[in-house]
C-alpha positions as CSV (number, residue, x, y, z in Angstrom):
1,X,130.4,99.7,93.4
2,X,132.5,102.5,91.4
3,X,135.0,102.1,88.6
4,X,137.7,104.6,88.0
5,X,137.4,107.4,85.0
6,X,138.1,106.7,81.4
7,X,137.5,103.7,79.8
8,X,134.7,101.7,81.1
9,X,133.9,98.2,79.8
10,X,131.3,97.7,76.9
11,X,130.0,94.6,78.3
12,X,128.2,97.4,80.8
13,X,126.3,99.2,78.1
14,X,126.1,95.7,76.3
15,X,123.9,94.6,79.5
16,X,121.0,97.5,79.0
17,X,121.2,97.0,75.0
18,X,122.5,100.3,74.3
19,X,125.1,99.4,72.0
20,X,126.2,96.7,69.8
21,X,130.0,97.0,69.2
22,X,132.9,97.7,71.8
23,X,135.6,100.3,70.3
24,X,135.0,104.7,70.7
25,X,133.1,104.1,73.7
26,X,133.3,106.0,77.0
27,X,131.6,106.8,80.2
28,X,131.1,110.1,81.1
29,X,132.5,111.5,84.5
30,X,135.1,110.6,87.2
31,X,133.3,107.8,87.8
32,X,130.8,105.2,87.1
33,X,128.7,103.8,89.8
34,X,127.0,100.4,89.6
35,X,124.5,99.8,92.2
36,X,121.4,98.0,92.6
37,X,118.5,96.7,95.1
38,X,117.6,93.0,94.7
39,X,114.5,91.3,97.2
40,X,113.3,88.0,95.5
41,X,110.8,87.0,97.3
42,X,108.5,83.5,97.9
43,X,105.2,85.0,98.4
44,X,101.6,83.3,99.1
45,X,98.2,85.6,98.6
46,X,95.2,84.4,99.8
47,X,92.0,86.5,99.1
48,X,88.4,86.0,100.6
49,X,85.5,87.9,101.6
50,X,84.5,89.2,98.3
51,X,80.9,89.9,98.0
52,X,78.6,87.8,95.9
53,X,77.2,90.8,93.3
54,X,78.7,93.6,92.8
55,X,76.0,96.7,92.3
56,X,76.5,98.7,88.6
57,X,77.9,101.6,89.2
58,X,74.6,103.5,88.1
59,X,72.6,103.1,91.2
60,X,75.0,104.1,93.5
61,X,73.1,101.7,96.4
62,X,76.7,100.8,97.5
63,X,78.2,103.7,96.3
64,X,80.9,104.3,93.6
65,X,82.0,101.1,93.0
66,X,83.5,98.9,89.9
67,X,80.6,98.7,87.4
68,X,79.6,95.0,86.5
69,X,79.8,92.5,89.2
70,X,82.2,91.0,91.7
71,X,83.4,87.8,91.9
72,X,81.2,85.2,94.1
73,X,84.2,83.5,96.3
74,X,83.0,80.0,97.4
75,X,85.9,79.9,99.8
76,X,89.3,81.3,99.7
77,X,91.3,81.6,96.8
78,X,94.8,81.9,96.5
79,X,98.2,81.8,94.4
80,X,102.0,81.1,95.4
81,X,105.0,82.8,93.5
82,X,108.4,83.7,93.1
83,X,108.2,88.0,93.3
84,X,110.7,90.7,92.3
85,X,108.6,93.5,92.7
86,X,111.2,96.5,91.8
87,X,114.4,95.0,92.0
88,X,116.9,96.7,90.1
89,X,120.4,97.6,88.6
90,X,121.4,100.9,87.9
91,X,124.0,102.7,86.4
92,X,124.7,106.1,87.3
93,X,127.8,108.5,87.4
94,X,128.5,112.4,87.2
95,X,131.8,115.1,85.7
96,X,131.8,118.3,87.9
97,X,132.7,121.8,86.3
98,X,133.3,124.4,88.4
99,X,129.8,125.1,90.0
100,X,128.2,122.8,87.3
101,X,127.4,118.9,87.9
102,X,126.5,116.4,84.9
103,X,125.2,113.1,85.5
104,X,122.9,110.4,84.1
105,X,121.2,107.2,86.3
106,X,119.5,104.2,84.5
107,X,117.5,101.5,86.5
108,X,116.8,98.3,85.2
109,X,114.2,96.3,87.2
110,X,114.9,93.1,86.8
111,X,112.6,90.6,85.3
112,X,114.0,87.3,85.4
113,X,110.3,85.5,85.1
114,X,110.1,87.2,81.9
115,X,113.1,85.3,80.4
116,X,112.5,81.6,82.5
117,X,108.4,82.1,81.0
118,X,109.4,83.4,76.9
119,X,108.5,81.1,74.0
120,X,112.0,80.0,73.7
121,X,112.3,78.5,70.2
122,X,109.3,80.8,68.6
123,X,111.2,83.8,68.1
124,X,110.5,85.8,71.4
125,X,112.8,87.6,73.0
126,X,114.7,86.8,76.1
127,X,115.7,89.9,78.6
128,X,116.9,90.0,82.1
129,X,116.0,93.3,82.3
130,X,112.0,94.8,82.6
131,X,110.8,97.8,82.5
132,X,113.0,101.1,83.2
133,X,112.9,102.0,86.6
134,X,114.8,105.7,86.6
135,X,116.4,106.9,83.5
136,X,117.4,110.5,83.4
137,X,119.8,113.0,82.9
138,X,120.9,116.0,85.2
139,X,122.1,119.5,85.0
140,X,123.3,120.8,88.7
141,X,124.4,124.4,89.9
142,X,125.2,125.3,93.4
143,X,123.0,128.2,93.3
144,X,120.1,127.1,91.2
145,X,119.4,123.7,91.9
146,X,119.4,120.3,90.1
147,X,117.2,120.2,87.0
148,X,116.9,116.3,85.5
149,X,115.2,115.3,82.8
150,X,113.4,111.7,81.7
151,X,112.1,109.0,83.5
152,X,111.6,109.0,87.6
153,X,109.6,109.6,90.8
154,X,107.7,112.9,90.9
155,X,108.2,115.5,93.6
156,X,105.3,114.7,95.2
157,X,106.0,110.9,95.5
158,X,110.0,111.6,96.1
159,X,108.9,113.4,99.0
160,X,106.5,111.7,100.9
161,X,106.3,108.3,102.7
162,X,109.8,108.8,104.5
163,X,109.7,105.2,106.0
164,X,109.5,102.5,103.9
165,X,109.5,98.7,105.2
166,X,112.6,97.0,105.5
167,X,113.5,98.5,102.6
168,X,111.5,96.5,100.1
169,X,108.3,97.5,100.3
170,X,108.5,99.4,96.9
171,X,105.9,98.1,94.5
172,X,105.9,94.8,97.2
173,X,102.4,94.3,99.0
174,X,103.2,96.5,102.4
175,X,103.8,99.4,100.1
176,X,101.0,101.8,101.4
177,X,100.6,103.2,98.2
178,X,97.8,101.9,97.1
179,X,95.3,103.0,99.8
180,X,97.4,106.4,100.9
181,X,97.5,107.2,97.5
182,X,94.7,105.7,95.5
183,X,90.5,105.0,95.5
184,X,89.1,101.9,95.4
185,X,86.9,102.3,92.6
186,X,88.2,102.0,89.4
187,X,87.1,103.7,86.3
188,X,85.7,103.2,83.2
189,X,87.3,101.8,79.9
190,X,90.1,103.8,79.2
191,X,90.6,105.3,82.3
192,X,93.9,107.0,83.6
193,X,95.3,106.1,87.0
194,X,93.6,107.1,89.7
195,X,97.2,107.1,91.9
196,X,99.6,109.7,92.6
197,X,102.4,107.1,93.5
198,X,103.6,107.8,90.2
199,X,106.5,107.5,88.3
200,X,106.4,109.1,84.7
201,X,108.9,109.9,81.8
202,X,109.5,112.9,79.3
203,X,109.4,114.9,83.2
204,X,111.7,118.1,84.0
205,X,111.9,118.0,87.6
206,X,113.7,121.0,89.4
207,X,115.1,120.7,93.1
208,X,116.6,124.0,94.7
209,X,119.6,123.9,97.0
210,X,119.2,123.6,100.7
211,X,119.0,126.9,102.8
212,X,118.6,126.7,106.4
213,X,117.5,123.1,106.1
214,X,114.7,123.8,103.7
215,X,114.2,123.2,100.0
216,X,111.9,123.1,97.6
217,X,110.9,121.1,94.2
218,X,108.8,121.0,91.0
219,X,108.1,118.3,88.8
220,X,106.2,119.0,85.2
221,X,105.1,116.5,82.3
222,X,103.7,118.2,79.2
223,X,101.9,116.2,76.9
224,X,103.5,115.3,73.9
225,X,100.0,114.3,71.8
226,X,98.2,117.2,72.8
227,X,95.1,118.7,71.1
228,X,93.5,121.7,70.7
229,X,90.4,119.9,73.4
230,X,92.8,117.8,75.0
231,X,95.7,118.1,77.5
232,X,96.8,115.0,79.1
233,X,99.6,116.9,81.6
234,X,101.1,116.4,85.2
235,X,102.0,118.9,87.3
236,X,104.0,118.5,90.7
237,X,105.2,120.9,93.6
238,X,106.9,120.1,97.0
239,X,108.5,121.9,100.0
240,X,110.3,120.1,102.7
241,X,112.2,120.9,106.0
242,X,114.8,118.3,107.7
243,X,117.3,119.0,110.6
244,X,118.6,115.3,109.8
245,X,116.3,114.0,112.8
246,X,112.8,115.4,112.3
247,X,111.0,115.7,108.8
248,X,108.2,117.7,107.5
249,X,107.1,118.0,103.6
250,X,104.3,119.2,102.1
251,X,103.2,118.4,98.7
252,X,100.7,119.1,96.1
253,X,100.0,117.0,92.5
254,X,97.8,117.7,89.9
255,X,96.6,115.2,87.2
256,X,94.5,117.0,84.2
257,X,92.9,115.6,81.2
258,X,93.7,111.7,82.9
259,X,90.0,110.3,82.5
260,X,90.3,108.4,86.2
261,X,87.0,108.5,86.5
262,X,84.7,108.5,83.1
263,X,87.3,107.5,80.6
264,X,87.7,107.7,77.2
265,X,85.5,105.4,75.9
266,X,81.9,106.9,76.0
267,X,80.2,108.8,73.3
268,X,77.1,108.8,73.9
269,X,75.3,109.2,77.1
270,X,73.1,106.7,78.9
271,X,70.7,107.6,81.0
272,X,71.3,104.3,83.4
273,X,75.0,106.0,84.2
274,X,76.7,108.7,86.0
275,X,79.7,108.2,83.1
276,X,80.4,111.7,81.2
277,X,81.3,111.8,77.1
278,X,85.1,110.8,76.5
279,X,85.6,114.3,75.8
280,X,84.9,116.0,78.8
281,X,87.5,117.6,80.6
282,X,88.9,116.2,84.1
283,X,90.9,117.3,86.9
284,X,92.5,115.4,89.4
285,X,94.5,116.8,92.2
286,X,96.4,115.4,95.4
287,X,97.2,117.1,98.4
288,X,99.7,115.9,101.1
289,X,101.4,116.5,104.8
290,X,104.4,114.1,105.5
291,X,106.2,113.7,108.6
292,X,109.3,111.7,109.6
293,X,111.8,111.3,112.9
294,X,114.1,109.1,113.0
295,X,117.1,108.9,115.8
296,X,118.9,105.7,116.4
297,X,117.8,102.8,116.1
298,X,114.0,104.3,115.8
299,X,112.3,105.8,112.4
300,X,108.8,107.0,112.3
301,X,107.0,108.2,109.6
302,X,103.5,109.5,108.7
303,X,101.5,110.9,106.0
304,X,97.9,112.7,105.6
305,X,96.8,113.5,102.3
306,X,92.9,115.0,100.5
307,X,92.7,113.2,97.1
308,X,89.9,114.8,94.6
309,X,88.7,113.9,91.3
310,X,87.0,115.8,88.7
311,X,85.3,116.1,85.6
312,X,83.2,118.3,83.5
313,X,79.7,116.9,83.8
314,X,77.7,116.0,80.3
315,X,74.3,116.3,82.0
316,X,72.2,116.4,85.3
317,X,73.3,113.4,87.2
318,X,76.5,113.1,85.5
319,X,79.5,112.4,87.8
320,X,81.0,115.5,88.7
321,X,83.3,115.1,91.6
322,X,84.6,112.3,94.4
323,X,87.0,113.5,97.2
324,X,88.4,111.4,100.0
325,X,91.2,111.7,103.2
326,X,93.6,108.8,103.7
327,X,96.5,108.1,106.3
328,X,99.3,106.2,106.7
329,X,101.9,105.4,110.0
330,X,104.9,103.4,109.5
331,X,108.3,102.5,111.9
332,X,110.7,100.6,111.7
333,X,113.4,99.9,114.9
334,X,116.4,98.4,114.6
335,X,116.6,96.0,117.9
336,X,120.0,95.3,117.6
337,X,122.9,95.2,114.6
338,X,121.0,91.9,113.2
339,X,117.4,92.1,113.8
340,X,114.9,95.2,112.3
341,X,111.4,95.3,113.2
342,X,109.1,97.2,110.9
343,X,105.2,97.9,110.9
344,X,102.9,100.3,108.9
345,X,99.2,100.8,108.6
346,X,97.1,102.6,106.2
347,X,93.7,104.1,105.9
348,X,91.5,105.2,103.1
349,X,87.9,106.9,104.0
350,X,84.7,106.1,102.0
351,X,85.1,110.4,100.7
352,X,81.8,111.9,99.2
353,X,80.8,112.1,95.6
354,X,78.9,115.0,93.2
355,X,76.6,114.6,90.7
356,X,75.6,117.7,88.5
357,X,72.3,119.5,89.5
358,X,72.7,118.2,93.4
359,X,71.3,114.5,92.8
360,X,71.9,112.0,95.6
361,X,74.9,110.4,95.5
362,X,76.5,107.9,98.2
363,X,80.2,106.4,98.7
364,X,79.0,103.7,101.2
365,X,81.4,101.2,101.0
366,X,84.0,102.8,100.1
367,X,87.0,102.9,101.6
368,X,89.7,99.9,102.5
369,X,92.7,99.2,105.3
370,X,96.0,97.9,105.1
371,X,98.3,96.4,107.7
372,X,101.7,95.0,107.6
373,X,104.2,93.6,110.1
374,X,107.9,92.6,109.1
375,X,111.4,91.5,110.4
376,X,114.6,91.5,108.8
377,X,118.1,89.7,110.0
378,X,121.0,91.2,108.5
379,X,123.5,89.5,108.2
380,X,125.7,92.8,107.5
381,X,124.3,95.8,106.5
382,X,123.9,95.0,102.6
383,X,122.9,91.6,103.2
384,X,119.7,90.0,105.0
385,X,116.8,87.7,104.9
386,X,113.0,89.2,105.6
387,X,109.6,87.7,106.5
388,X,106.4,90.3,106.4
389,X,102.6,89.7,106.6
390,X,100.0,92.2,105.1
391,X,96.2,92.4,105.4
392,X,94.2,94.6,102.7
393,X,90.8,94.7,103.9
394,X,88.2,96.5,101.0
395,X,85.0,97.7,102.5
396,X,81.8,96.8,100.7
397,X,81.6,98.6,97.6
398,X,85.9,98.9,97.0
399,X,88.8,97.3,95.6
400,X,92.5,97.4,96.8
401,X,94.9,94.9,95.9
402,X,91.9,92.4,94.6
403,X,89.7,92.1,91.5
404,X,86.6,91.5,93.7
405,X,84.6,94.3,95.2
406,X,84.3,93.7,99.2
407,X,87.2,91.3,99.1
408,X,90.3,91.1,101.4
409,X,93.6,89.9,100.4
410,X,96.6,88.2,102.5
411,X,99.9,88.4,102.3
412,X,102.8,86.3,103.3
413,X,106.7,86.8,102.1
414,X,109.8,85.3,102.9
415,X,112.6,86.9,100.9
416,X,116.6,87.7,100.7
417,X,117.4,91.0,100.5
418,X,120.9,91.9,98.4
419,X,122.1,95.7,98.3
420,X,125.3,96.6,96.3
């Protein structure tokens, strides 16, 4: 949805609280572009299969898994709600100047919940709008590239996982994010993420032009609270080739000083853990092949990536390493102008894990699955109404998409899908 140049109405900026009175204002650029991605969704989760104890992390009998114990499930458990997951408005327009190109995009995701669940009447505040989604500012020349700065995807997320379900499956429970791009352990008290599905601000990302159908990008996040010791910093490259039908990127990420493992917390060390001092430096780096095709009604994607974690050990025995493969395959195929069909499925291995001075160390159980199925009638090609069923199956010692180790979690959604 576009509006012509000049004057645009305050009540737009008035929406994303960015200004409180309506004269002096204006929009830069020829346009201004309004668009936005809403999937409501009525979704039931069921989850079962958890395992009765979980086994401290210290012993590493099941492996590397949660410390403390699971949850004992005396049957399946469940919960039904009303889900956004990242549904969003955005605002977004650009002025051209000769071989130079200015622009700005906000996101909004929407968070209507939020507003229905406030304490109206004891001073909370009321918003339609969540978190940011994308809020950045770009600098474009036809011979350098696009440099943007703020809020968004990094160039290793932007380029991977080509296919994504239906269209909704961002932040939604078929996103294959969590297992391609995650562990199923969990760290320690103040740990970092462990994922490189991320999206993070104060980032410059760079993307060149395009020459003979191949490009390249860089993302890079300094840390603004640095120390002297510590340097919590991301950094991202990518290279990618497309003829408009195949598809073939390869990416690299690299997390250091994020504590996914150890955390922050510890400072002093125990001998009944493999946990390292707060201090100690970590170093966590992903490493991934993407391929796409798509050709009429037909889109296939798939991604491979090596995921490794590590820190500076404290001691003998002291965690020093945990690597891991995963997988994903995804399609989607449009059978006619109405209906869309749509699968994925995703693997994460069990990996291997070091300790300092070579002491045994074992990842059984490790490891998780997810599959999802969906359809989608489309009324027209903005408009349509989707059902989709996921299974995310941990293995013994794990933890995807459930706060019990071993358990499994089901999925059912029947949404309405709005595109403007």
């Amino acid at each position: 949805m576009k509006f012509s140049r000049c004057a645009v109405s305050i009540a737009t900026l008035t929406l994303a609280g960015l200004a409180q009175q309506a004269f002096a204002i204006q929009v830069i650029g020829e346009n201004l572009e309004v668009y936005g991605t809403l999937y409501p969704e009525l979704n039931s989760t069921t989850y079962s299969g958890s395992s009765p104890t979980g086994t401290p992390l210290s012993s590493m009998t099941k492996g590397l898994v949660n410390p403390g114990t699971g949850t004992a499930a005396a049957g399946a458990i469940g919960k039904d709600q009303t889900n956004w997951s990242q549904s969003y408005i955005g605002f977004k327009g650009s002025k051209t100047y000769g071989d130079v190109k200015i622009g700005y995009d906000f996101q909004g995701v929407m968070a209507p919940n939020k507003t229905l669940d406030s304490s109206i009447g004891t001073g909370g505040q009321q918003s339609l709008f969540g978190d940011m989604r994308d809020a950045f500012v770009s600098v474009g020349h036809t011979s350098i590239g696009t440099f943007q700065f703020g809020q968004m995807d990094t160039i290793y997320k932007e380029y991977g996982d080509r296919v994504r379900m239906l269209g909704v499956s961002s932040s939604n429970f078929t996103s294959t994010s969590g297992v391609l791009s995650g562990v199923g352990w969990k760290g320690a008290t103040g740990a970092g993420t462990t994922s490189f599905n991320t999206r993070v601000g104060s980032q410059v990302r760079w993307e060149s032009p395009v020459y003979s159908n191949f490009n390249v990008g860089l993302s890079v996040r300094k840390d603004p609270n640095r120390t002297a010791t510590q340097d919590t910093s991301l950094s991202a490259a990518a290279l990618r080739w497309t003829d408009g039908t195949f598809y073939a990127s390869v990416q690299q990420e690299a997390h250091n000083n994020y504590h996914a493992f150890s955390g922050t917390g510890l400072t002093a060390l125990a001998s009944s853990s493999i946990y390292n001092l707060g201090t100690a430096n970590s170093k966590d780096t992903g490493q991934r092949l993407s391929l796409g095709y798509t050709k009429g009604a037909l889109s296939l994607g798939a991604d491979f990536a090596s995921l490794k974690y590590t820190e500076e050990a404290s001691a003998a025995g002291k965690f020093s390493a945990y690597k891991t493969n995963t997988y994903q395959f995804s399609g989607d195929y449009a059978v006619n102008a109405q209906w869309n069909l749509a699968a994925n499925f995703a693997n994460g291995a069990a990996g291997s894990c070091e300790v300092l001075g070579g002491g045994a160390c074992s990842t059984v159980g490790q490891g998780g699955t997810l599959l999802s199925l969906g359809a989608k009638y489309n009324f027209d090609k903005n408009i349509g109404i989707f059902a989709m069923y996921a299974l995310n199956k941990s293995n013994g010692s794990a933890t995807f998409a459930s706060s019990a180790i071993g358990g499994n979690t089901t999925n059912l959604g029947l949404g309405l899908l709005l595109k403007f």
